[in-house]
C-alpha positions in Angstrom: -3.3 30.9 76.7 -3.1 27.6 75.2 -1.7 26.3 71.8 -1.5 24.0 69.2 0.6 23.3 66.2 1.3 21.5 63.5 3.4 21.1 60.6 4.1 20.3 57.0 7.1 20.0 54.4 6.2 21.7 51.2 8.4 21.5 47.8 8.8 25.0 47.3 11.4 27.5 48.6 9.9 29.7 51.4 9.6 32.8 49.3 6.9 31.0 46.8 5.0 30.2 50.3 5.3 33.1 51.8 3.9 34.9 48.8 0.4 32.7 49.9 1.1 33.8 53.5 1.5 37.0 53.1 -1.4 38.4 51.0 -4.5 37.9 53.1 -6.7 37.7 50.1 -5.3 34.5 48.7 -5.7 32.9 52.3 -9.6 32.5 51.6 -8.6 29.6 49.0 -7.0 27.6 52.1 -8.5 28.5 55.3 -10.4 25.3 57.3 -13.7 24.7 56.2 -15.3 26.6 59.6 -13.9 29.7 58.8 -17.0 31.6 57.0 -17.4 34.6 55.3 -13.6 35.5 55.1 -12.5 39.2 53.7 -10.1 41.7 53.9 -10.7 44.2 55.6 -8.3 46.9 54.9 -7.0 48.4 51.4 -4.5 46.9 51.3 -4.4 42.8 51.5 -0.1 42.5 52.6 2.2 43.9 55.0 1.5 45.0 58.1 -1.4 45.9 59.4 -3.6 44.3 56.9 -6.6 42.8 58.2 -9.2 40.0 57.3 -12.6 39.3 58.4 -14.1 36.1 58.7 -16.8 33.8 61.0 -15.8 30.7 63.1 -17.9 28.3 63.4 -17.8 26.7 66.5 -20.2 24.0 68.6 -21.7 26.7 70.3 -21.8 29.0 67.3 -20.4 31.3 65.1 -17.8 33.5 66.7 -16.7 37.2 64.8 -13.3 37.7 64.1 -10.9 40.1 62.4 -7.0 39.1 62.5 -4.2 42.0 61.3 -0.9 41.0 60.6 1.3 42.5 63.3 5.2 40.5 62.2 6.6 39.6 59.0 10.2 38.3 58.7 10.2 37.8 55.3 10.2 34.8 54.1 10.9 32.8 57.2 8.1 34.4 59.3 4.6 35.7 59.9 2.0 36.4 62.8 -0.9 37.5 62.8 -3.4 38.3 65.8 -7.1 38.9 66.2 -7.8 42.7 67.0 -9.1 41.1 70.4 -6.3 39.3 71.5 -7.9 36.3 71.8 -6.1 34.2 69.1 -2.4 34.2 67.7 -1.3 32.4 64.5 2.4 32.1 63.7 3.6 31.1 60.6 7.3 30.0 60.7 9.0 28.5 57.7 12.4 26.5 57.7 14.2 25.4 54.5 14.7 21.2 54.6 16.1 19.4 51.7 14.6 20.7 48.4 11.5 22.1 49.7 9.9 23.9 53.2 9.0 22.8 56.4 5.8 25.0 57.4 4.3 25.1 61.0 1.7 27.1 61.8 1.3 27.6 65.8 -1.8 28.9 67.3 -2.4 30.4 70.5 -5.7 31.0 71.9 -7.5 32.3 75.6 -9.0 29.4 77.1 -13.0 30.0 77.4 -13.9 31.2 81.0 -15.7 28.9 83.9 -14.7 25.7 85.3 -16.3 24.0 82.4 -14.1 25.8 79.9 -11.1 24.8 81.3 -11.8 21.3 81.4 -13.4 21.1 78.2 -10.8 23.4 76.4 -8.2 21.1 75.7 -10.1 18.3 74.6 -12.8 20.2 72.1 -11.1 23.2 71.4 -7.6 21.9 71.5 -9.0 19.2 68.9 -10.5 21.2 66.8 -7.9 23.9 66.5 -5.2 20.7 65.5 -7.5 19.8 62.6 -8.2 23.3 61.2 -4.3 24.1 61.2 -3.4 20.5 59.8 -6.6 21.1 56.8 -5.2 24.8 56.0 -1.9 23.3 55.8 -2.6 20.5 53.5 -5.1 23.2 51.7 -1.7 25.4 51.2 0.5 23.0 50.5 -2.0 21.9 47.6 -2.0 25.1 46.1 1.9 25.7 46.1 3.0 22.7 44.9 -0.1 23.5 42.2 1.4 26.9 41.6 4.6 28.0 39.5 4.8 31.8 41.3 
């Protein structure tokens, strides 16, 4: 597996946040662009187990995938996993100064062959940085918007 991170400081408390992190259906407002088509999946859109649906578009296509929340710490942590195993994203969230520091780690399997390994951490690496840095600045946008 290989990962990438990154990180933002949000002026909100980490309950407000985690109350966007949380409740799959109001991730669809802050998801990167490449994500397509994203749903929930189950009847319920919070806690564990709840699961969302979405595309990834990727150079070589668009790739299926459903993610289920599988840890919640409330309000200082979430993870959620794709029903294959084949991603991870972690949500941790640290109070600093009058607001939160958010970073959202993701873990992902490396594509197969000796090309995929060498062109893994340049593309994908890459690509994966700028989707979590977009949805962060997408989320922090919408709770520094928000009152709840």
């Amino acid at each position: 597996m290989s990962t990438v991170q990154a990180d933002i400081v949000i002026a909100r408390p980490p309950e407000v946040i985690f109350s966007w992190l949380g409740d799959l259906a109001r991730h669809r407002q802050f998801v990167p662009d490449g994500w397509i088509d994203y749903r929930v999946t189950t009847p319920q859109a919070s806690g564990k187990g709840a699961r969302a649906r979405f595309r990834a578009h990727w150079i070589r296509g668009d790739a299926p995938l459903e993610v289920e929340i599988v840890e919640i710490e409330h309000p200082d942590r979430l993870v959620q996993r794709s029903t294959k195993g084949e991603i991870t994203l972690t949500w941790t969230l640290a109070r600093q100064g009058g607001g939160t520091r958010v970073a959202l780690q993701t873990e992902y399997a490396q594509s197969d062959g000796l090309l995929g390994r060498l062109l893994s951490p340049l593309v994908t690496s890459s690509r994966l940085r700028g989707d979590c840095q977009q949805t962060l600045e997408r989320l922090k946008a919408l709770c520094e918007g928000s009152e709840r």
